[in-house]
C-alpha positions as CSV (number, residue, x, y, z in Angstrom):
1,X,0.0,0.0,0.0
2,X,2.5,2.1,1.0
3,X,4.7,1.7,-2.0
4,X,1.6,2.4,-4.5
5,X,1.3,5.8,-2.8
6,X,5.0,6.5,-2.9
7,X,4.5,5.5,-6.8
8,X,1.6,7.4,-7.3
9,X,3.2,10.5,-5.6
10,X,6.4,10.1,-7.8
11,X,4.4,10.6,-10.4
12,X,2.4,12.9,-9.6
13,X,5.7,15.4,-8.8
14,X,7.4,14.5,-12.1
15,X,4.3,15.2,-14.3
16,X,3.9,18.6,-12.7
17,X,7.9,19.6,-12.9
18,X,7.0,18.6,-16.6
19,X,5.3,22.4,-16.7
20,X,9.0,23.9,-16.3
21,X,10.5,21.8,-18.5
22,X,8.2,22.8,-21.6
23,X,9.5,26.2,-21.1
24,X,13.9,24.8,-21.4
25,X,16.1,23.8,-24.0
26,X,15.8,20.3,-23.0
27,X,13.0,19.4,-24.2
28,X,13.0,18.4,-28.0
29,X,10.2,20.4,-29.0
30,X,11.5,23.7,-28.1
31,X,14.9,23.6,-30.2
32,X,13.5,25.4,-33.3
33,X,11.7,28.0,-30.9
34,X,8.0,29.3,-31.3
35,X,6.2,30.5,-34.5
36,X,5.8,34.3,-34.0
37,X,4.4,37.0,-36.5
38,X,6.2,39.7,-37.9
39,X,5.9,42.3,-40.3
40,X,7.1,42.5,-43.2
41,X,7.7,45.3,-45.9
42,X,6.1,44.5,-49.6
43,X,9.6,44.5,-51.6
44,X,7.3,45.2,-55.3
45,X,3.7,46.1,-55.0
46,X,2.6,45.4,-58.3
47,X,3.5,41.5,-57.9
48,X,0.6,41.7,-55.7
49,X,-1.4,43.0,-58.2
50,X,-0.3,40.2,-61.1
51,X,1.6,37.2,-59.8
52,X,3.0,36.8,-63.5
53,X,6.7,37.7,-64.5
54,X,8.0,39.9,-66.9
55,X,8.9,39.1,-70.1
56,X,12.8,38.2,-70.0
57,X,13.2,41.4,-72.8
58,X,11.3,43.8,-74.7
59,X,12.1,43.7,-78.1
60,X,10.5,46.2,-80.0
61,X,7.6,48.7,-79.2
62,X,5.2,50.6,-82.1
63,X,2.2,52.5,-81.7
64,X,0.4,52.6,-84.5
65,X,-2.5,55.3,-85.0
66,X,-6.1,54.7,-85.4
67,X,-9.3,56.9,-85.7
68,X,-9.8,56.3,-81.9
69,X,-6.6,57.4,-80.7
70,X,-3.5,54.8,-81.1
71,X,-2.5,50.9,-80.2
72,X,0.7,50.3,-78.7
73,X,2.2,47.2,-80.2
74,X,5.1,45.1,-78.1
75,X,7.0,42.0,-79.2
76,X,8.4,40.4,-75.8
77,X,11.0,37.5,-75.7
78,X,10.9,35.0,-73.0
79,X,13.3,32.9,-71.8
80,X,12.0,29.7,-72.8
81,X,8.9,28.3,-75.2
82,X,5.2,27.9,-74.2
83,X,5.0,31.9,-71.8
84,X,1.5,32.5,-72.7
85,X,-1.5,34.9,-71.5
86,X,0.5,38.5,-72.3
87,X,-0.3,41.4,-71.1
88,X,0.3,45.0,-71.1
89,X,-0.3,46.8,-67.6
90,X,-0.7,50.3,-66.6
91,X,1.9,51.2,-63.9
92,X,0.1,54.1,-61.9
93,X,2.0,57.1,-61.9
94,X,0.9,60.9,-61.4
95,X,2.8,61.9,-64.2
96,X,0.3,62.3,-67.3
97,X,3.1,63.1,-69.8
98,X,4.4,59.6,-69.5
99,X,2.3,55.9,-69.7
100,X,3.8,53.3,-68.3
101,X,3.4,49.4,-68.8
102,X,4.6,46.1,-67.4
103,X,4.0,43.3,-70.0
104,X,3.2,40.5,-67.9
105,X,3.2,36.8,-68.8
106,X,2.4,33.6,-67.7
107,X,5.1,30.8,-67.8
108,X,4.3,27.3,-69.4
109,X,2.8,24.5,-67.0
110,X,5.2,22.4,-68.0
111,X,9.1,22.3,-68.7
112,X,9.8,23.8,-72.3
113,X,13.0,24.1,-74.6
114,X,14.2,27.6,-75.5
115,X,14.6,26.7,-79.4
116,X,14.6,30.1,-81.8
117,X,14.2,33.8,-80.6
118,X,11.6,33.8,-83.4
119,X,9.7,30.8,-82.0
120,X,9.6,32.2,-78.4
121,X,8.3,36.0,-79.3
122,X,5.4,36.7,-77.9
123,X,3.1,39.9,-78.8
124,X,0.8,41.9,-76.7
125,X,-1.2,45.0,-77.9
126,X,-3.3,47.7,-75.9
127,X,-5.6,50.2,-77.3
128,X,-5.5,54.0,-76.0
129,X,-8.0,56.6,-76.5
130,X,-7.1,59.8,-77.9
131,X,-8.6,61.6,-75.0
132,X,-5.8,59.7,-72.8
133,X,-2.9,60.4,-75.7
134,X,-3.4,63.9,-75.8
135,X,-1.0,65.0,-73.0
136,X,1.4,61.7,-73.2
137,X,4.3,62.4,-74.5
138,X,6.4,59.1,-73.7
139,X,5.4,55.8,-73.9
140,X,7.2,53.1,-71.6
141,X,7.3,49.5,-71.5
142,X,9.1,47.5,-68.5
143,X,10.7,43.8,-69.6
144,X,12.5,42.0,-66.4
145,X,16.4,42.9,-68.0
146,X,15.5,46.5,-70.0
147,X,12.3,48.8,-71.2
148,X,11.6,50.7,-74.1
149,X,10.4,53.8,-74.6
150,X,8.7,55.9,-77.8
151,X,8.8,59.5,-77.5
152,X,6.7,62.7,-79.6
């Protein structure tokens, strides 16, 4: 009898020192510390507006006139085959002398060769009104290794 109350108390003291030891190094599940939050600062905003990459490099940029104002033509050139879904997008800027555009694209859902610059070009197009070209006087688009730019 005795001996079960000596076991029971036994016990009973090491499962309550087990409340200090959660807190120290020795136990295992502490080593890589506790998750905690912290803040962090948004290194490029417009990622969180599109997820997709640049195009590797802008190649050329036209804008060719129509009766409703003008469409700005771009020829991109990925790194590899298959970039797909391209896109030109307005970068906001207070400036109204100057338009500014990321062309975005999506990469291929599977591994592609790189083959011929010709086979990899990829176009996108956007229309502006002539309302909106009539104090531009520079026309930007942003690749991921250089931009191009059209001036009046």
């Amino acid at each position: 009898m005795t001996r079960t109350i000596l076991a029971i108390l036994a016990v009973s003291l090491t499962v309550t020192a087990c409340g200090r030891i959660r807190d120290s190094r020795v136990n295992p599940f502490n080593w890589f510390g506790r998750d905690r939050t912290e803040t962090v600062a948004v290194a490029d905003e417009a990622l969180l507006r599109d997820p997709r990459p640049f195009v590797a490099q802008v190649i050329s940029l036209k804008v060719e006139p129509t009766p409703e104002g003008a469409i700005i033509r771009v020829v991109g050139l990925p790194g590899l085959q298959g970039y797909w879904n391209a896109e030109l997008l307005e970068v906001d800027r207070d400036d109204l002398s100057t338009l500014t555009y990321e062309f975005r694209v999506s990469p291929p859902p599977y591994q592609t060769r790189q083959s011929t610059q010709r086979s990899r070009e990829i176009i996108a197009a956007k229309a502006v009104s002539t309302n909106r070209l009539n104090k531009v006087r520079t026309i930007t688009v942003i690749g991921q290794s250089n931009r191009r730019a059209v001036k009046r």
